[in-house]
C-alpha positions in Angstrom: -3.7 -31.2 15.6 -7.0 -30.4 16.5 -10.0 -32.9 14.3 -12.3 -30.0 12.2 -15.2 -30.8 10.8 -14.7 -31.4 6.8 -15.7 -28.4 4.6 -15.7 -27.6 0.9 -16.2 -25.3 -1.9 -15.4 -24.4 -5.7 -11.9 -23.1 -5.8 -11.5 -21.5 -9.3 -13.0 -18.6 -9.9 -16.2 -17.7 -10.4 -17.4 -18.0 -14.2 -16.4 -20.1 -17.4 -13.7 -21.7 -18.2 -12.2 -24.6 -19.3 -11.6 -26.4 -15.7 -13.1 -26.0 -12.7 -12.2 -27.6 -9.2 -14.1 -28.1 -5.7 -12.0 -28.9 -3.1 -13.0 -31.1 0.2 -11.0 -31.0 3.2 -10.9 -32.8 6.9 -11.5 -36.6 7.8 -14.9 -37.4 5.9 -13.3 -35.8 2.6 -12.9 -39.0 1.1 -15.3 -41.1 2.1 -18.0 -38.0 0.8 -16.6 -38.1 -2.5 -16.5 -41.8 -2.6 -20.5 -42.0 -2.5 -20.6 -39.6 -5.6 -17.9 -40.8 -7.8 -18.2 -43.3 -10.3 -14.0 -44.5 -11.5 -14.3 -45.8 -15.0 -11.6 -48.4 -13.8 -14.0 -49.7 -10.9 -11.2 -48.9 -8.1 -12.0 -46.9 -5.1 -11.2 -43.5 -3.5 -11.4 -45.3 0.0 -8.4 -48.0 -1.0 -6.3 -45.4 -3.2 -2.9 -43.9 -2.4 -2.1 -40.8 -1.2 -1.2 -38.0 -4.7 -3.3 -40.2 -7.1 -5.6 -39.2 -10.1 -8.3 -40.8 -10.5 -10.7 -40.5 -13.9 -14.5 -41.2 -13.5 -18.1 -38.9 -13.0 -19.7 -37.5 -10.6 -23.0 -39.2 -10.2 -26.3 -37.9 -7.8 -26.8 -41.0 -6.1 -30.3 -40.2 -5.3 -31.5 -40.2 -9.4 -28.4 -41.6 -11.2 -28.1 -38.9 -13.0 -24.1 -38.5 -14.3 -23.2 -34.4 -13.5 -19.8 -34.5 -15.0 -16.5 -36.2 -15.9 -14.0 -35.7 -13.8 -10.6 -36.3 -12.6 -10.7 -36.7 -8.9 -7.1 -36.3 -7.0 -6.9 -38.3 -3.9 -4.0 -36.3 -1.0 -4.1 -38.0 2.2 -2.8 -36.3 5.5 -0.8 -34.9 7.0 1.5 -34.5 3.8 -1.7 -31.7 2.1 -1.9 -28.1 2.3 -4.0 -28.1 5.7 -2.4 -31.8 6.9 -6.2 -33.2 6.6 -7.2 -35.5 4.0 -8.0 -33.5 0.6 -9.7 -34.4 -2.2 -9.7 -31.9 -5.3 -12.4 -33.0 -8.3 -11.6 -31.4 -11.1 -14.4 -30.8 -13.3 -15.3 -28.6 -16.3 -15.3 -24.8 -15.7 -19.1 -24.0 -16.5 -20.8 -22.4 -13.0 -24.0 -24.6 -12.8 -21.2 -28.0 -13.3 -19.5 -26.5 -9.9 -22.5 -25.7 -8.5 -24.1 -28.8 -8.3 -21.1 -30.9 -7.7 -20.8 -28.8 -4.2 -24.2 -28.9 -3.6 -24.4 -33.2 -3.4 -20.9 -32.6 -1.6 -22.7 -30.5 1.2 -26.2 -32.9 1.1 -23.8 -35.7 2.3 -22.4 -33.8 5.2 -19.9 -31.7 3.8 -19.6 -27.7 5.6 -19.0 -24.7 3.0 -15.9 -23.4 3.5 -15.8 -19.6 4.6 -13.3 -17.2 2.7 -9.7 -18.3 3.7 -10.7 -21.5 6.1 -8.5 -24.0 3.6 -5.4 -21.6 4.7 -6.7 -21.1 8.2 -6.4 -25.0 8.4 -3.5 -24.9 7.5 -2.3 -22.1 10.1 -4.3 -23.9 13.0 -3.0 -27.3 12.1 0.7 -26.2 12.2 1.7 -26.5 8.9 2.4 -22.9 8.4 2.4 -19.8 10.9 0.3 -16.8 10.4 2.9 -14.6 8.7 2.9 -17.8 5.4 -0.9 -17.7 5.4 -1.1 -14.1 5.3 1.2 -14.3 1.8 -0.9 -16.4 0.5 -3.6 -14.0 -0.3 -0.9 -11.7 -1.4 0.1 -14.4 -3.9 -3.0 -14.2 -5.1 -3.6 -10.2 -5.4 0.3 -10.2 -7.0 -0.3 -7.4 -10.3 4.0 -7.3 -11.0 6.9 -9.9 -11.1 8.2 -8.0 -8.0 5.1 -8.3 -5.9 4.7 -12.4 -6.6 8.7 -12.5 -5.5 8.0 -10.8 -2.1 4.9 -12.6 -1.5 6.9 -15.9 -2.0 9.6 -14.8 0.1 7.0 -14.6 2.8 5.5 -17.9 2.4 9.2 -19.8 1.7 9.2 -18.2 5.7 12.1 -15.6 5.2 9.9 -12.8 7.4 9.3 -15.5 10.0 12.6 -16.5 10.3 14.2 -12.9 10.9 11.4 -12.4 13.3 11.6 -15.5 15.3 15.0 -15.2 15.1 14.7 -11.0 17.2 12.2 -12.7 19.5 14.2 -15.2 20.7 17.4 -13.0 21.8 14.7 -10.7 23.5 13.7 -14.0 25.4 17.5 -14.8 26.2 17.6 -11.6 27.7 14.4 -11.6 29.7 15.3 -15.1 31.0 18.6 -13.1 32.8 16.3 -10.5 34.2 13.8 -12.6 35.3 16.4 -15.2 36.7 17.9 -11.4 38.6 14.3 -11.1 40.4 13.5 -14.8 41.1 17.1 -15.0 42.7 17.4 -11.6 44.2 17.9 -12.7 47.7 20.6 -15.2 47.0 24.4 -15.3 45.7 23.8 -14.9 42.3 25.7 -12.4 40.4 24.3 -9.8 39.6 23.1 -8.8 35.8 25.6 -6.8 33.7 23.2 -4.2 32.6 25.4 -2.3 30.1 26.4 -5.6 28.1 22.3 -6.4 28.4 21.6 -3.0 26.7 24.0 -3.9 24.0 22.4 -6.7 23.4 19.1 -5.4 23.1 20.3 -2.8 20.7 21.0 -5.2 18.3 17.5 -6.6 18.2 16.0 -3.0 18.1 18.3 -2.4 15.2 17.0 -5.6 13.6 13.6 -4.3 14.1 14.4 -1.1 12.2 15.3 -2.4 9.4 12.4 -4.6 9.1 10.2 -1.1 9.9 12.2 0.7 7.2 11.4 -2.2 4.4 7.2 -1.5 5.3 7.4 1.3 2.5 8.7 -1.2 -0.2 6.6 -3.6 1.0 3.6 -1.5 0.5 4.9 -0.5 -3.0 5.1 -3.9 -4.2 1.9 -5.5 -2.8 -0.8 -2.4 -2.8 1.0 0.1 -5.5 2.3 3.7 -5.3 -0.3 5.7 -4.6 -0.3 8.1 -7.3 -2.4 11.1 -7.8 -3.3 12.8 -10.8 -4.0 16.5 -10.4 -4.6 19.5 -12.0 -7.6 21.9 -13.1 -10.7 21.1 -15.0 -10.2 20.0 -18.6 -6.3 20.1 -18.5 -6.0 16.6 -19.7 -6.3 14.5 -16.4 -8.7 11.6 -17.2 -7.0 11.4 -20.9 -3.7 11.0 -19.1 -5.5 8.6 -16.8 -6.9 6.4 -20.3 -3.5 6.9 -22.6 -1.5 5.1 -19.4 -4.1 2.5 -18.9 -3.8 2.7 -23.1 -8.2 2.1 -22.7 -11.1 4.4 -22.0 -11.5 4.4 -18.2 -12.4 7.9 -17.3 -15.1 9.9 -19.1 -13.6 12.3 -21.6 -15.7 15.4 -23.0 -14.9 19.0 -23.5 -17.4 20.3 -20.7 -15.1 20.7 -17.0 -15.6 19.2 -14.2 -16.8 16.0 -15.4 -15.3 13.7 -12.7 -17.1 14.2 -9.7 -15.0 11.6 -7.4 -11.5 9.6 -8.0 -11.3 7.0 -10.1 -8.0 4.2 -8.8 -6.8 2.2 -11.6 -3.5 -0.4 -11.4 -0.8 -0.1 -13.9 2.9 -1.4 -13.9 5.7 0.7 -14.6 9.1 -1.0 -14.3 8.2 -3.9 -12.4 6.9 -1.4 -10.2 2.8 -1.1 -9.4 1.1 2.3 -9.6 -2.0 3.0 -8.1 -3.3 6.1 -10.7 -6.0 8.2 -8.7 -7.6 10.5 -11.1 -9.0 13.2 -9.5 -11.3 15.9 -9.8 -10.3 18.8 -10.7 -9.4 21.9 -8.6 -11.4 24.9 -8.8 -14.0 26.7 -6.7 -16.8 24.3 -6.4 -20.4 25.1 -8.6 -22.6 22.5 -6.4 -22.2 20.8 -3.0 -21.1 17.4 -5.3 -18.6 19.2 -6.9 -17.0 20.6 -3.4 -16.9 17.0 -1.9 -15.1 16.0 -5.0 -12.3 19.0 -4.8 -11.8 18.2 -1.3 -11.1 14.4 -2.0 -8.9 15.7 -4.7 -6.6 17.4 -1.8 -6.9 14.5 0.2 -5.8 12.5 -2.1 -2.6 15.1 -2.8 -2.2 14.5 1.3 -1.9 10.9 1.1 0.0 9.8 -2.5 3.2 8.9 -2.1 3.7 10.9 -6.0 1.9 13.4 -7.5 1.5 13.9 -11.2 0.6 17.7 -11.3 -1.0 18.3 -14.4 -1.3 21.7 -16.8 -2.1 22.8 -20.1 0.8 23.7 -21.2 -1.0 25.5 -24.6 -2.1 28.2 -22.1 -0.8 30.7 -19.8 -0.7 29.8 -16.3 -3.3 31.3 -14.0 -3.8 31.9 -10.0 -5.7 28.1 -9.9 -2.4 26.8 -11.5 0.5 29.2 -9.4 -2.1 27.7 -5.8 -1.7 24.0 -7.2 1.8 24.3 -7.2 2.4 25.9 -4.1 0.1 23.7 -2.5 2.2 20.0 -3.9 5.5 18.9 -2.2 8.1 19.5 -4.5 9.7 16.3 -3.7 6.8 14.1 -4.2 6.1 15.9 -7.5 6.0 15.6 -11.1 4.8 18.4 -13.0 3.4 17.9 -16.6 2.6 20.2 -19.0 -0.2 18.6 -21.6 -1.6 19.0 -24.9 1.8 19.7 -26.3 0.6 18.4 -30.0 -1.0 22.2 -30.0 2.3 23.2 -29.6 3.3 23.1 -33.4 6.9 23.9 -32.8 6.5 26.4 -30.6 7.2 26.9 -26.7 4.6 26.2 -24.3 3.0 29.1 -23.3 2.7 28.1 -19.4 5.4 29.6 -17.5 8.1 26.8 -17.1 9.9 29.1 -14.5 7.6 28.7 -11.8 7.9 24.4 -11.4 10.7 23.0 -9.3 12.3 20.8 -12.0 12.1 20.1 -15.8 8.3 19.5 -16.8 7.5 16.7 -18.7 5.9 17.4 -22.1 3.2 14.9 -22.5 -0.2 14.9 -25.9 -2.6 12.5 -23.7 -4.6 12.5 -27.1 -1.3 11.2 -29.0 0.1 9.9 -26.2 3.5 11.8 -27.4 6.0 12.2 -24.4 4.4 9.2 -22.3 7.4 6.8 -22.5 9.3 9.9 -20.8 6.7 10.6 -18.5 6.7 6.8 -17.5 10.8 7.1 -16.9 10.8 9.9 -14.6 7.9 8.0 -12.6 10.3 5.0 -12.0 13.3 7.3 -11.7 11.4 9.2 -8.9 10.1 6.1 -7.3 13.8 4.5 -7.9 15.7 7.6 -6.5 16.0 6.1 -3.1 17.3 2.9 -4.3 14.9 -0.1 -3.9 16.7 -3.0 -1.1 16.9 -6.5 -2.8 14.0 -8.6 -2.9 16.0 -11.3 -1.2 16.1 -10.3 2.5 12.6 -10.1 4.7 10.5 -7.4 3.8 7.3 -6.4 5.4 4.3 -5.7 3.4 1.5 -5.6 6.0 0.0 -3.0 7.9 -0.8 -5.0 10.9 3.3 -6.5 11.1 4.6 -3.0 10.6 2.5 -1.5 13.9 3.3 -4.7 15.6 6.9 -4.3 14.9 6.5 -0.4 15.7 4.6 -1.6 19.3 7.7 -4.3 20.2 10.7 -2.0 19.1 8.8 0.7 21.7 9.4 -1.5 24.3 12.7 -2.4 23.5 13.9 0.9 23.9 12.0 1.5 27.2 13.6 -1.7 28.3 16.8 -0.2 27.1 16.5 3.2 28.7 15.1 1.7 32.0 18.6 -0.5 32.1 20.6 3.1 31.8 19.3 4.7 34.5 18.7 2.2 37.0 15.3 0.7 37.2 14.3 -1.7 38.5 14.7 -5.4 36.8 10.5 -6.0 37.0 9.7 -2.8 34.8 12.6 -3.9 32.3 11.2 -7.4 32.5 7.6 -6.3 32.0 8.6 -4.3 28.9 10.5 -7.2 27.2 7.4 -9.2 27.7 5.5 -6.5 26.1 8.0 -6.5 23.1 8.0 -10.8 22.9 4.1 -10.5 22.8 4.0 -8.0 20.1 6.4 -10.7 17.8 4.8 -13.7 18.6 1.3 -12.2 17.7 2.9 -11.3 14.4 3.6 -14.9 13.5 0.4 -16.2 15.1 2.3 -17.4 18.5 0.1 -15.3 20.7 -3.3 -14.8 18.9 -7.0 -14.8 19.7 -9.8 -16.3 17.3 -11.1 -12.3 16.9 -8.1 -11.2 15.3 -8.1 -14.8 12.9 -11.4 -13.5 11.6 -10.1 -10.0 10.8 -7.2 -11.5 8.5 -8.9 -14.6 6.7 -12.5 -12.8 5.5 -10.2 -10.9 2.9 -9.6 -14.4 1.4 -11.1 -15.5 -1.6 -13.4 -18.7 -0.7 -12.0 -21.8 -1.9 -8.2 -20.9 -0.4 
């Protein structure tokens, strides 16, 4: 375990509350704290045990001035969440209380922690492999019951597992072709390719499956992306507000009023959507307008659902018969709104030209919204959702990693069907062990450290 310098900051988030705490970690943790707490029981930090609480103030040693009363919690290594001495000192939650508690912690030697260095210890210094700390922040970020469960999952070391587990048999088998080439001129029996590509079928089958899971795992940490389409003034930001049940979107009777999307998280199910209101679709009056309508088919592109909107009070038009030509049915939802106008009657839009039952929806009464909410989580749930309790992968970077290694695999594969030779097969299965290893942080470089732990919250 390599000896880091000891580094700091205010955990808790920013703002008030009732506690706050700064956290100190690395060798000199405890001996800084020691020269700014005062115990009201006259023991000290230096002589206590490892896990202890310890009630005092924080004192500027310099004036004598008390800062706060604290409770200061003592956690000597290696049994702490980076295996380095840590001391927590939990203080109250007002910002200039924090504040100047870090600030004597850094005067006497202390480093302020960068975004995700308590984790990164912890990653460095063994304790957990880069696939745990990477769940961490996802902890964090966790918006539904489902999301927190994965992101456990991750850190309790279920992904590592099943991947260490692939990237070991890939080794077993490069070890026979590699022991083929370094003992090619002797009696050594020769490698039974067929039974080799077998093997290696398995683990490229194993890989798939984790591949296949990178679409839930997206779902549960980042949301379906869901985008909210229609003309101007058919209902699209008061749909957008009546979901979020508050006024997120401007609302007024003039069209066109959003310019640009607006994202906003709601939970449906257990389920996270990511709600993109749009702008709406129409022949663009200004240059602003047009870069609006085109990020409103953009975002059409990319969601993974589409809630196509219409007024269903009024006949249906060529903007409306484009719109739906222009939406996948199978990603679709199509809504017909401001059905309180209805007043018994049939919608005037032409039902017979959506693929499916509409849903009838009053964003202004919000009649027709617990529908429009079960057909979301039917549509989502169609597929049928794996169980939360096998590995799942919910990260970008693991799924083109996996992607890279199960590309190899099957070059190593086809090489051992028709005949190459054992150093190409052997060069891809290092190719495929490399792309593994620098999933869980076995292979890694100090550039691609820095990428993952600046999206942490300082403090973790």
């Amino acid at each position: 375990m390599q000896q880091l310098p000891t580094i700091a900051a205010i955990s808790t988030s920013l703002g008030t509350g009732a506690i706050g705490i700064v956290r100190l970690t690395g060798p000199g943790a405890i001996r800084i704290c020691e020269d700014l707490f005062q115990s009201n029981s006259g023991a000290s930090l230096a002589e206590a045990g490892s896990h202890t609480l310890h009630y005092g103030a924080i004192t500027d040693p310099d004036t004598g001035t008390r800062i706060d009363e604290v409770l200061v919690s003592v956690m000597r290594a290696p049994a702490t969440y980076t295996r380095e001495d840590i001391v927590e000192i939990n203080c109250h939650g007002g910002p200039v209380a924090q504040q100047r508690i870090l600030s004597l912690l850094l005067d006497r030697g202390a480093g302020l922690a960068t975004p995700g260095e308590f984790t990164r210890r912890a990653f460095l210094n063994g304790r957990i492999d880069l696939v745990q700390a990477e769940s961490v922040a996802q902890i964090v970020s966790a918006r539904t019951e489902a999301g927190l469960k994965m992101a456990m999952s991750q850190l309790d070391g279920s992904l590592s597992r099943e991947i260490a587990e692939i990237r070991v048999s890939i080794l077993e088998s490069m070890a026979l072709v590699e022991a083929a080439i370094d003992f090619a001129d002797e009696d050594v029996e020769e490698i039974d390719r067929g039974a080799l590509e077998k093997e290696l079928g398995v683990a490229a089958a194993r890989l798939g499956d984790l591949i296949e899971s990178a679409f839930v795992g997206r779902v549960l940490s980042e949301g379906v992306r869901t985008a909210i389409v229609g003309k101007p003034n058919v209902g699209k930001s008061s749909l957008l507000n009546s979901l979020l049940m508050r006024e997120r979107a401007i609302v007024t009777e003039v069209p066109g009023t959003t310019r640009d999307t607006i994202e906003e998280i709601i939970n449906i199910q257990g389920i996270p959507l990511r709600l993109i209101d749009t702008a709406g679709l129409r022949p663009a009056g200004d240059e602003v307008e047009q870069i609006g309508v085109e990020r409103s088919y953009r975002a059409i592109r990319e969601a993974d659902l589409v809630l196509c909107l219409f007024d269903g009070s009024e006949r249906e038009d060529d903007q409306d018969r484009a719109l739906i030509t222009s939406v996948p049915p199978e990603r679709a939802i199509f809504v017909l709104n401001k059905c309180d106008k209805f007043r018994g009657q049939q919608p005037r839009f032409n039902q017979g030209l959506l693929s499916g039952e509409p849903v009838l929806v009053s964003a202004l009464t919000r009649q027709g919204l617990s529908q429009l909410r079960d057909r979301i989580a039917a549509l989502i749930l169609a597929g049928g959702l794996p169980p939360l309790e096998g590995p799942i992968v919910s990260h970008e970077r693991h799924k083109h990693l996996l992607e890279d290694s199960l590309r190899s695999l099957e070059r190593a594969r086809q090489g051992l069907r028709v005949g190459l030779g054992e150093e190409v097969i052997a060069e891809e299965l290092r190719a495929a062990v490399a792309c593994l290893g620098e999933i869980t942080g076995e292979e890694t470089v100090d550039d691609l450290l820095d990428i993952i732990f600046r999206d942490f919250c300082i403090g973790k």
